[in-house]
C-alpha positions in Angstrom: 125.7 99.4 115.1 126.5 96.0 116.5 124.2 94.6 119.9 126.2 93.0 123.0 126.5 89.5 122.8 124.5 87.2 124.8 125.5 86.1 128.1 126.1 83.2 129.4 123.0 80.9 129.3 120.8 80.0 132.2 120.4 76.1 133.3 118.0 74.2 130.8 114.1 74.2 130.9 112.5 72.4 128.7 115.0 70.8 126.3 112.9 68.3 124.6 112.3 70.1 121.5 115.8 70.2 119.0 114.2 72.2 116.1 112.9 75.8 116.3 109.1 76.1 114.9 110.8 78.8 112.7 111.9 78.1 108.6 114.7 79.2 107.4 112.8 80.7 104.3 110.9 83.0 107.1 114.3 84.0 108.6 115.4 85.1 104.9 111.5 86.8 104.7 113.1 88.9 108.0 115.9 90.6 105.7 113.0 91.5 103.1 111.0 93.5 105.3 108.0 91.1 104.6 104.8 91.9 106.7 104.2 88.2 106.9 107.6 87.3 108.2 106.8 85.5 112.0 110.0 87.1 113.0 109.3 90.5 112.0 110.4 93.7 114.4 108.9 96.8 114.6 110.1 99.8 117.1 107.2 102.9 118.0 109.5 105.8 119.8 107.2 108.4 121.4 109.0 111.7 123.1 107.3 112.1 126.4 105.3 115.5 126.5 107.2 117.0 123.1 106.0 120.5 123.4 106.6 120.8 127.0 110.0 118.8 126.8 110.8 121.3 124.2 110.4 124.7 126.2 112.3 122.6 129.0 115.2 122.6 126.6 115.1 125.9 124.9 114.9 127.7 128.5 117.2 125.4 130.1 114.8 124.4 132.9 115.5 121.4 135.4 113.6 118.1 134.7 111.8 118.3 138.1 110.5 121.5 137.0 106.5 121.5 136.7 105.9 123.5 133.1 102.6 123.6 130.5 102.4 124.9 127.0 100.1 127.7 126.6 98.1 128.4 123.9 95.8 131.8 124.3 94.2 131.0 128.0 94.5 127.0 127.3 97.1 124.2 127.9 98.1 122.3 125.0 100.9 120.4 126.7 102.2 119.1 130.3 105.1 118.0 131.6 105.3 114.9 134.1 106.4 116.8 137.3 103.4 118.7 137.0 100.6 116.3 136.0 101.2 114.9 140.0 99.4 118.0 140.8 96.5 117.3 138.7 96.8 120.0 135.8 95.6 118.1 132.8 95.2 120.2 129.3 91.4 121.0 130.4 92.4 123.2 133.0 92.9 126.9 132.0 95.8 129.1 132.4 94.6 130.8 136.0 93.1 126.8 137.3 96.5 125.3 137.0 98.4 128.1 138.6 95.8 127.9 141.1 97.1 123.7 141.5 100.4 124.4 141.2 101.9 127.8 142.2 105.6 127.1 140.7 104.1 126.5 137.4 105.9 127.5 134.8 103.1 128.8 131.9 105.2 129.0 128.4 103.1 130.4 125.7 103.4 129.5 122.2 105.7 131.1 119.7 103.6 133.3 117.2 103.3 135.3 114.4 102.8 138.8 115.3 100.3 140.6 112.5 103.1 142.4 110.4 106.4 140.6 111.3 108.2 138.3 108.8 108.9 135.4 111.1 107.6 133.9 114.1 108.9 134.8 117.9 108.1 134.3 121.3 106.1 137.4 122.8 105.5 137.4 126.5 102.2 139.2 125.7 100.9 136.9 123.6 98.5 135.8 125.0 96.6 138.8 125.5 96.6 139.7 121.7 94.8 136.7 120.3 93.6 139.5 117.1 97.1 140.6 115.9 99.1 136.9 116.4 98.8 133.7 115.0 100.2 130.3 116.4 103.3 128.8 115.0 104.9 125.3 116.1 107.8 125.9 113.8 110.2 125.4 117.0 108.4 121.9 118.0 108.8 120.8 113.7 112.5 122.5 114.2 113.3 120.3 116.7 111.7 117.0 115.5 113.7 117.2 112.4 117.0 117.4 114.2 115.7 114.2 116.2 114.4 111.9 113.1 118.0 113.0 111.8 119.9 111.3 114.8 117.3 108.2 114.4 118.8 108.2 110.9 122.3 108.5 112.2 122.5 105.9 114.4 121.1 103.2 112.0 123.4 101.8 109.4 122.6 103.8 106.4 121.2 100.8 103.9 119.2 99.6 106.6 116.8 102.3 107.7 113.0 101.9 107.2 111.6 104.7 109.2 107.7 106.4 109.2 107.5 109.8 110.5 104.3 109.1 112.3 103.7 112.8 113.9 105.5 115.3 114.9 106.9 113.5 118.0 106.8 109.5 117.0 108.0 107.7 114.1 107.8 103.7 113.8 111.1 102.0 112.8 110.8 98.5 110.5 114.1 96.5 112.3 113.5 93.5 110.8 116.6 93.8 107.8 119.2 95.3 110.2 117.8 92.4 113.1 118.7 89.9 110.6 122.0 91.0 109.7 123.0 91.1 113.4 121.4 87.6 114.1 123.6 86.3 111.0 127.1 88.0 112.2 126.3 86.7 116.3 125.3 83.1 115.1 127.3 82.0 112.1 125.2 78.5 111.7 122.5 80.7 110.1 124.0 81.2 107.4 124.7 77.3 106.4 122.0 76.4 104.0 119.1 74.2 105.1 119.2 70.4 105.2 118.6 69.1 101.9 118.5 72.5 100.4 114.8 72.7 101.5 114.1 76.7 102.7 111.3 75.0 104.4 113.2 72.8 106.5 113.4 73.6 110.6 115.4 76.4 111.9 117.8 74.8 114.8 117.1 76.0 118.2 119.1 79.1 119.5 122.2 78.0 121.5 121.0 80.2 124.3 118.5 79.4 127.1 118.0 83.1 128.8 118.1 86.3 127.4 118.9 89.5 129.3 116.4 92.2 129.1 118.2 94.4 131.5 115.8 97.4 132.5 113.2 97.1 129.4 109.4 96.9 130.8 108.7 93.5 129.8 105.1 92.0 129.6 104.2 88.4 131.4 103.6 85.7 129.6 100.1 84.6 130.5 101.5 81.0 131.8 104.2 81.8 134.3 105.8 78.7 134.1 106.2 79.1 130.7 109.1 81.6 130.9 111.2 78.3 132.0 110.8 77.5 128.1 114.2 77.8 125.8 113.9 81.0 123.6 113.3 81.2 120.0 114.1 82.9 117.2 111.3 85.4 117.5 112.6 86.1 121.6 115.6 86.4 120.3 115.0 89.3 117.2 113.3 91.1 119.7 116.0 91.1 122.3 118.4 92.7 119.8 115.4 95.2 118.6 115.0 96.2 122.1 119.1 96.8 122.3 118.7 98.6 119.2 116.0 100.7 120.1 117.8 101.9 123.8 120.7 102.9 122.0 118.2 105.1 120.1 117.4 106.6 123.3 119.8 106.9 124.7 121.9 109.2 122.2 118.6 111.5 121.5 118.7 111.9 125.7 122.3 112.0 125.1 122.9 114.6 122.2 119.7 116.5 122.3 118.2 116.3 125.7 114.9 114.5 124.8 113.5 111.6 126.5 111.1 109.2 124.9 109.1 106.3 125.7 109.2 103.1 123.3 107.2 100.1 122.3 108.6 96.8 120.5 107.1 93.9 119.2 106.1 92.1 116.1 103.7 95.0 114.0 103.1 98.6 114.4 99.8 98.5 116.3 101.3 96.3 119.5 104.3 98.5 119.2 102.3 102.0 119.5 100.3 100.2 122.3 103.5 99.3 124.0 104.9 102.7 123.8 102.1 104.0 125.9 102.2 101.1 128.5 105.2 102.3 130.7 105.7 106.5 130.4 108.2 108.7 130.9 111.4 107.7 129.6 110.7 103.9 129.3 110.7 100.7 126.8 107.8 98.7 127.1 108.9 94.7 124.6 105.8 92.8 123.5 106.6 88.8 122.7 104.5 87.5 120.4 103.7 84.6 123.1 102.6 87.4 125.3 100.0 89.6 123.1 96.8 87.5 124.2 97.9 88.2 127.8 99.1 92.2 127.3 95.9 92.8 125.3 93.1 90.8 127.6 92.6 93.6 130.1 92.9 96.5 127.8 89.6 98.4 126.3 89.9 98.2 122.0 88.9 101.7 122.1 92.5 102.3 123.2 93.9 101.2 119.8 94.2 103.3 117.0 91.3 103.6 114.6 88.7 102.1 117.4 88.9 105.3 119.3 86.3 107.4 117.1 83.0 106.7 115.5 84.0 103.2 114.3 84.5 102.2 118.1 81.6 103.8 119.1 79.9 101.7 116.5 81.4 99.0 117.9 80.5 99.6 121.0 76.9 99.8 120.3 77.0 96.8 118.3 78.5 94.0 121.0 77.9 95.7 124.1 81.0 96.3 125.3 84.8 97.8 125.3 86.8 94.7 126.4 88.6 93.2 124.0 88.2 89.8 125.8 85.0 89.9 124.9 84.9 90.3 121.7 87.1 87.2 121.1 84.5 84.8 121.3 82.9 86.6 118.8 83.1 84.5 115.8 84.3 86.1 112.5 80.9 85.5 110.2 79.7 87.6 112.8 81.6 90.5 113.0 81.8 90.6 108.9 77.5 90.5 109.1 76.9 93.3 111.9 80.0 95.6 110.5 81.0 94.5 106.8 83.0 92.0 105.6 86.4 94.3 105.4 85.9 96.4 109.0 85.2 92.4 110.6 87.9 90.7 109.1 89.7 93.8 110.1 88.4 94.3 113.9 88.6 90.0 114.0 92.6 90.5 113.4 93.2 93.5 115.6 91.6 92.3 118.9 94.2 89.3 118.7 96.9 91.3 117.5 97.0 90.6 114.0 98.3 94.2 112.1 100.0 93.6 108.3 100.6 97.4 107.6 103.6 98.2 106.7 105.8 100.6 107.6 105.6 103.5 105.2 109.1 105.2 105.0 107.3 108.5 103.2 104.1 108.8 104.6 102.4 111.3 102.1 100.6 114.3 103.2 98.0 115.3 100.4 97.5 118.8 102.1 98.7 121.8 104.0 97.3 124.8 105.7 97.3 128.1 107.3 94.5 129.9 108.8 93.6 132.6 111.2 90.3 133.8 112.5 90.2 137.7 113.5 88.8 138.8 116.6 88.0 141.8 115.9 87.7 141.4 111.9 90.0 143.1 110.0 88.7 145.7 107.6 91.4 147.0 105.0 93.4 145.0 102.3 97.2 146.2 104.0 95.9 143.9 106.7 94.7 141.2 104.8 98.5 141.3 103.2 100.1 140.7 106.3 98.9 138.0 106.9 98.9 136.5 103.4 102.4 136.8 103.9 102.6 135.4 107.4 100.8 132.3 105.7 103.3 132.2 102.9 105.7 131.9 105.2 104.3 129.3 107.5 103.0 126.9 104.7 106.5 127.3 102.5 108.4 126.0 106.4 106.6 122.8 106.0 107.0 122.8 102.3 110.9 122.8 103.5 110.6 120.0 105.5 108.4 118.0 103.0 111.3 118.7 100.9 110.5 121.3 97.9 113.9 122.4 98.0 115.2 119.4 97.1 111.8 119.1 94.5 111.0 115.8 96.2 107.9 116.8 96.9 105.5 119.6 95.4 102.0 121.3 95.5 100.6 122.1 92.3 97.7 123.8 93.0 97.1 126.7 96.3 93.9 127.8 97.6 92.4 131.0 99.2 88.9 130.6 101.4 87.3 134.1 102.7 84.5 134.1 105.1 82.7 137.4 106.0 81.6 138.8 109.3 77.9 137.6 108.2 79.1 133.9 107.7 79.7 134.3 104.0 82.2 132.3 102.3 84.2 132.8 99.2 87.4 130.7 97.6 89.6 131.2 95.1 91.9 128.5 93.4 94.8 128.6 91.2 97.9 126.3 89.7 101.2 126.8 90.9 103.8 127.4 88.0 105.7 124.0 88.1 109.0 125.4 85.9 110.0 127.6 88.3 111.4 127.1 92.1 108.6 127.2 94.8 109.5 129.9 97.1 108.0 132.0 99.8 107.5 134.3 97.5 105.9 133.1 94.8 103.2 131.6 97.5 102.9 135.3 98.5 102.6 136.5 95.0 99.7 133.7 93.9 97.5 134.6 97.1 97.4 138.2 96.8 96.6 137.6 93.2 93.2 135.2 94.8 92.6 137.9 97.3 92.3 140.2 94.5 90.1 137.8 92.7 87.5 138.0 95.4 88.2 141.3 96.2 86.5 142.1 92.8 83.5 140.5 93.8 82.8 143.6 96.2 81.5 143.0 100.1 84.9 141.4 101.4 85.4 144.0 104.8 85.0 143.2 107.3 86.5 140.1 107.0 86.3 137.5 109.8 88.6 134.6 108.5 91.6 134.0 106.1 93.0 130.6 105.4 95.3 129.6 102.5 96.2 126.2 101.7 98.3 123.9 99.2 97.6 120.6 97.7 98.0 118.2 95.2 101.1 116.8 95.6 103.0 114.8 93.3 107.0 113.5 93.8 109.3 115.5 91.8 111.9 113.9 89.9 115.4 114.7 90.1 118.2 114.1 88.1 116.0 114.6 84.6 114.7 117.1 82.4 111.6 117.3 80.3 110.8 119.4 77.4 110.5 122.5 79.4 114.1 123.1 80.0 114.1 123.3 76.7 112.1 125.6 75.8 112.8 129.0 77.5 111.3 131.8 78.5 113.6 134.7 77.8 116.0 135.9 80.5 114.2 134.4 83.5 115.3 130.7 82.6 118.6 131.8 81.5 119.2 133.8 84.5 118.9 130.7 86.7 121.1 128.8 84.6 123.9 131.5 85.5 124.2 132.2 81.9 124.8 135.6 80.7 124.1 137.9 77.8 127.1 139.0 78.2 130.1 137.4 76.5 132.3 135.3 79.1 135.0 136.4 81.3 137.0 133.5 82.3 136.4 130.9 79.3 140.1 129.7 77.8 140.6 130.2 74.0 143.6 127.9 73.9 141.2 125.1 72.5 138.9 126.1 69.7 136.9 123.9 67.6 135.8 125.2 64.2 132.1 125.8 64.0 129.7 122.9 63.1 127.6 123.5 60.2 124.3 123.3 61.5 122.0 120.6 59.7 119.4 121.5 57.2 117.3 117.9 57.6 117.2 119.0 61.9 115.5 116.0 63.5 114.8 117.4 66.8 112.1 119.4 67.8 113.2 122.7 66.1 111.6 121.5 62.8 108.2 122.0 64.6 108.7 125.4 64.5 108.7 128.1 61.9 112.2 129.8 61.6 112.3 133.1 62.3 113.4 135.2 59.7 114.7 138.8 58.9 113.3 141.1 56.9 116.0 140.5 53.8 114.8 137.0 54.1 118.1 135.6 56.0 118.9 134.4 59.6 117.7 137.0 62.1 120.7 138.8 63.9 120.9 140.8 67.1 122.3 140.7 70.4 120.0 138.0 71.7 120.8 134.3 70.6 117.1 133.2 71.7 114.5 133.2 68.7 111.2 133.9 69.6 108.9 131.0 68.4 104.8 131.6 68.2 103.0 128.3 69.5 99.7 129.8 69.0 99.3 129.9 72.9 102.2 131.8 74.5 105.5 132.6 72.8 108.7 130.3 74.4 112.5 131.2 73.3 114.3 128.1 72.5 117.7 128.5 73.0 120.2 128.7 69.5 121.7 125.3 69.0 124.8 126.5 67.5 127.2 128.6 68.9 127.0 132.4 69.1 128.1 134.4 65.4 130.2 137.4 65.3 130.2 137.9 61.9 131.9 135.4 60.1 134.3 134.3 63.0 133.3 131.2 65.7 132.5 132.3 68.9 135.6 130.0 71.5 134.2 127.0 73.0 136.3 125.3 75.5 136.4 121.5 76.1 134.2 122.3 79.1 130.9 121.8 76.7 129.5 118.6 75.2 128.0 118.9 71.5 125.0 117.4 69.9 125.6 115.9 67.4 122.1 116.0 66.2 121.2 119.4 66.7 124.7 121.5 67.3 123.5 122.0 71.0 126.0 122.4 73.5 126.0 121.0 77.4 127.7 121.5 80.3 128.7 117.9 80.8 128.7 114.2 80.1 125.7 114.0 82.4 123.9 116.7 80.5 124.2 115.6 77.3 123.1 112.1 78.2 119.8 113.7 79.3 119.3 115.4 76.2 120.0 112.6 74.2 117.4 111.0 76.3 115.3 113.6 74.8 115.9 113.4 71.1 115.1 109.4 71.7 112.1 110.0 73.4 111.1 112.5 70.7 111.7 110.0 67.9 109.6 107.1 69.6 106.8 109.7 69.7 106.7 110.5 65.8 107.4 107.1 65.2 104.3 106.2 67.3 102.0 108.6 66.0 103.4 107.4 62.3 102.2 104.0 62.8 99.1 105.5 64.1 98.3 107.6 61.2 99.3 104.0 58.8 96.9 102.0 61.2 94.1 104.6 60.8 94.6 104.2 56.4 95.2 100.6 56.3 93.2 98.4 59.2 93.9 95.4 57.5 97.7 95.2 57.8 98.5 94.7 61.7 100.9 96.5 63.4 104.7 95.4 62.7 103.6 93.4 60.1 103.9 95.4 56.9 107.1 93.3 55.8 104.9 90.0 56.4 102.5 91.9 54.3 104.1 93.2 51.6 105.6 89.6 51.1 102.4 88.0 51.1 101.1 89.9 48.8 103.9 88.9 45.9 102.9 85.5 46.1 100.1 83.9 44.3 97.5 82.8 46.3 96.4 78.9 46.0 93.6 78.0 44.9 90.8 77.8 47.2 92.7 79.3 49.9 91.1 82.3 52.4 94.0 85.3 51.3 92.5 84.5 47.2 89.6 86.7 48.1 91.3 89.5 49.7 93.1 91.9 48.4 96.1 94.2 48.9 96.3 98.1 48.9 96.4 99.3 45.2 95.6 95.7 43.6 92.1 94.7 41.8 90.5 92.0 41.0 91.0 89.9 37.2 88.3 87.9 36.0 89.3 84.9 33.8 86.8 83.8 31.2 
């Protein structure tokens, strides 16, 4: 997506200097995504009042149309139109009907006790003991927005953090610099002298147009006569970037959204906020002292809780231009030398972070507190499932379908009507695909757990959660696809028992003679035999191999026997030629050779353990050295004459 070019400049202020105070190793730094680039852009989009902006769509309701969110007898969101009369997300239901007669009260979707997937229910709100909550429909429709942030960046360039469920913070910096590179071709000459550290030349422009964007003063008035640099300049085209953004969410989906730009993600978030509804609010980096010296630090992200409190307490006050006279020894003796050095940079608008394109959630979960308790296990079930269900939609989005992402261990917690608490825990199969299911399956197995402990009804609360999760890889296989067990495995390989319909017997190959020296890891494993002391036969062509902890099926290496005759293969199946197995493709079989290698590395490391352990004196990969050493005779007098090799002793000469 290319910006609008400049138009034409403005007379010239300030001419006197010739060379920007930029490098032109910092403008490469800006393609690099580097957190101490100067030049740096980062973009914090925020959708005005999501939940509420949400039912607006779904029900098709004009803009102008006051509307809450409701949750039980509370407000949870509110849109613009009808904040002017006051209702904020204390009020209750009945208070801000009171305020605003044309109110339209939206309650929640939820889970009805029994039902398989979440609805809207106009009584809802009036059976708070038989529904639970869902904000699958506001997660629904953030997904399909993050997908058109995607869309309308160019694909290589995309550094995006999903911050909530209605902001994300977008790293422009690479895609900035590739637009500053194509609208001013002298970038790309190298520096004078070949010296990165040489002076950036000034930008050939003298104003920039910031059409309708909120943008904050500069704290000298006079000083917006100055020439632009580099830095104005890669946020002008951020802020283009950014209302393009914008304007094809508003565009496509319906949604408007507020937006912050500046030079880090903490000034960006704070700029978001600054100008609301359905506004962009750009932050120069000669303008931060003058945007943050009226603003309380308990605003900012991270101050708002106990550590601002702290603060608070500590120098007396909430201003932030207060605490810049605060010198750093200071800060780093009253609150630590990391949360000073910290608070010193953030009240002058100093944030490194980064903008993480997978934010990692360690955690997810689903509770619901009855009122009245539930007393039988057929209720308990329902919602077991109704959790299962609403824990595997965010697995979804966290992408287990895709195994990007996946819990390995889920969690049951049980608290009585007398305060009594109980949890189970168990692992989650990783060999198989996560499914609703299977999350179903492993809770009702927990429930039953505690159930055995006796005193579970009534029961006042039931939460279920998963964590531990670790990134899946795709595109390989370790040594469980291997080893099977029985049909399951084989079933969701879409191979059959059952000889094949559709395979061509025009090209067969003669069976390969299976190897009696195997290196792979059948010769781990006993073979199985029959009872006349040859190869087992039977329909199955799985032998059953005893590990002395569960019993796996490795799958025959060689092709099917029918008697004497080879089973067809057609060219559709790669060979082994190690172990006679076949593959589906090219692909396949490079994986398992992967395998076999990997295999041999590990027996050839534990050999050169087991050698270390017997002979300590010979270093390992030295054994040639060694063993040539030890053919030569010593000198006289020299160090190796009084040591000797394995199996040699010692002469004495009269």
């Amino acid at each position: 997506m290319s910006s609008p070019g400049f138009q034409a400049s403005s007379p010239a202020h300030g001419t006197g200097r010739r060379k920007s105070q930029f490098t032109y190793r910092q403008l490469s730094l800006l393609a690099s995504y580097s957190t101490s680039c100067p030049l740096r852009v980062i973009a914090h989009i925020d959708l005005d009042a999501f939940y509420a902006q949400c039912e607006m769509v779904r029900l098709g309701i004009p803009e102008d149309q006051p509307l809450a969110v409701q949750q039980w007898q509370g407000l949870i969101a509110i849109n613009y139109p009808a904040r002017t009369f006051g209702i904020g997300r204390h009020c209750t239901v009945t208070d801000a009907k009171r305020l605003c007669p044309k109110l339209i009260a939206q309650h929640v979707a939820t889970w009805k006790e029994g039902d398989e997937t979440w609805a809207y229910h106009d009584d809802a709100a009036s059976h708070i003991g038989t529904h639970k909550v869902s904000l699958d429909p506001y997660r629904l429709q953030s997904r399909k927005i993050l997908a058109l942030i995607k869309e309308s960046l160019p694909p290589n360039m995309q550094k995006i953090e999903k911050a909530s469920v209605d902001e994300v913070f977008i790293d422009l910096s690479a895609h900035i610099h590739s637009i500053l590179l194509e609208r001013f071709p002298e970038l790309t000459n190298p520096p004078p002298y070949d010296d990165p550290t040489e002076k950036l030349p000034l930008p050939p422009v003298t104003a920039l147009d910031w059409q309708a964007d909120a943008l904050v003063d500069l704290e000298d008035a006079e000083a917006e006569a100055d020439d632009p640099d580099w830095d104005d300049v890669a946020i002008l085209i951020g802020s283009e970037i950014v209302r393009d953004i914008r304007a094809q969410v508003r565009r496509t989906l319906g949604y408007t959204c507020s937006a912050g730009i500046a030079g880090n993600k903490m000034l960006s978030k704070l700029g978001s906020g600054y100008k609301k509804p359905n506004q962009q609010t750009v932050i120069r980096n000669r303008a931060v002292q003058h945007f943050l010296s009226d603003m309380k630090f308990t605003k900012i992200r991270n101050l708002g809780g106990k550590l601002g409190e702290q603060v608070v307490s500590t120098f007396n006050t909430e201003a932030i231009k207060e605490l810049l006279p605060v010198p750093l020894e200071q800060m780093k003796l009253k609150l630590g030398d990391d949360t000073g050095v910290w608070l010193y940079n953030t009240v002058r608008g100093i944030d490194p972070s980064e903008v993480n394109s997978r934010t990692q959630i360690k955690s997810m979960l689903s509770a619901k507190s009855f009122r009245p308790s539930i007393n039988n296990q057929e209720q308990a079930f329902k919602w077991l499932r109704i959790f299962a269900a609403d824990i595997f939609s965010r697995l979804v989005e966290e992408g287990v379908l895709e195994n990007r992402r996946r819990p390995k261990t889920i969690n049951l917690h049980h608290r009585g009507q007398g305060g009594q608490t109980r949890s189970r825990q168990s692992s989650i199969p990783q060999g198989r695909t996560l499914d609703e299911a299977t999350l179903f399956e492993l809770a009702k197995n927990l429930f039953s757990q505690i159930s055995q402990e006796g005193r579970v009804w009534p029961c006042a609360n039931l939460s279920m959660s998963v964590g531990g999760f670790e990134d899946g890889i795709t595109g390989n296989r370790g040594i469980g696809a291997f080893l099977l067990k029985g049909d399951e495995v084989r079933e969701s390989k879409g191979v059959s028992r059952e000889p094949s319909v559709g395979l061509s017997t025009t090209h067969e190959r003669p069976e390969k003679k299976r190897r009696v020296d195997n290196p792979g890891i059948q010769r781990f494993f006993p073979k199985k035999e029959s009872s006349s002391g040859g190869d087992a036969e039977g329909t199955s062509d799985d032998d059953v191999v005893n590990t002395g902890k569960a019993q796996f099926r490795t799958k025959e290496a060689s092709p099917n026997r029918t008697g004497t005759s080879p089973k067809p293969i057609t060219d559709y199946f790669e060979v082994c030629t190690r172990c006679d197995a076949r593959l589906e493709d090219a692909e396949a079989l490079q994986s398992h050779l992967d395998w076999h290698l990997a295999k041999d590395l590990q027996e050839e490391e534990r050999g050169r353990q087991t050698f270390a352990s017997h002979n300590p004196s010979v270093a390992r990969g030295q054994r040639t050295a060694a063993a040539l050493s030890s053919s030569k005779k010593p000198t006289r007098g020299s160090s190796s004459s009084s040591k000797l090799e394995h199996g040699q002793s010692k002469l004495k000469f009269g």
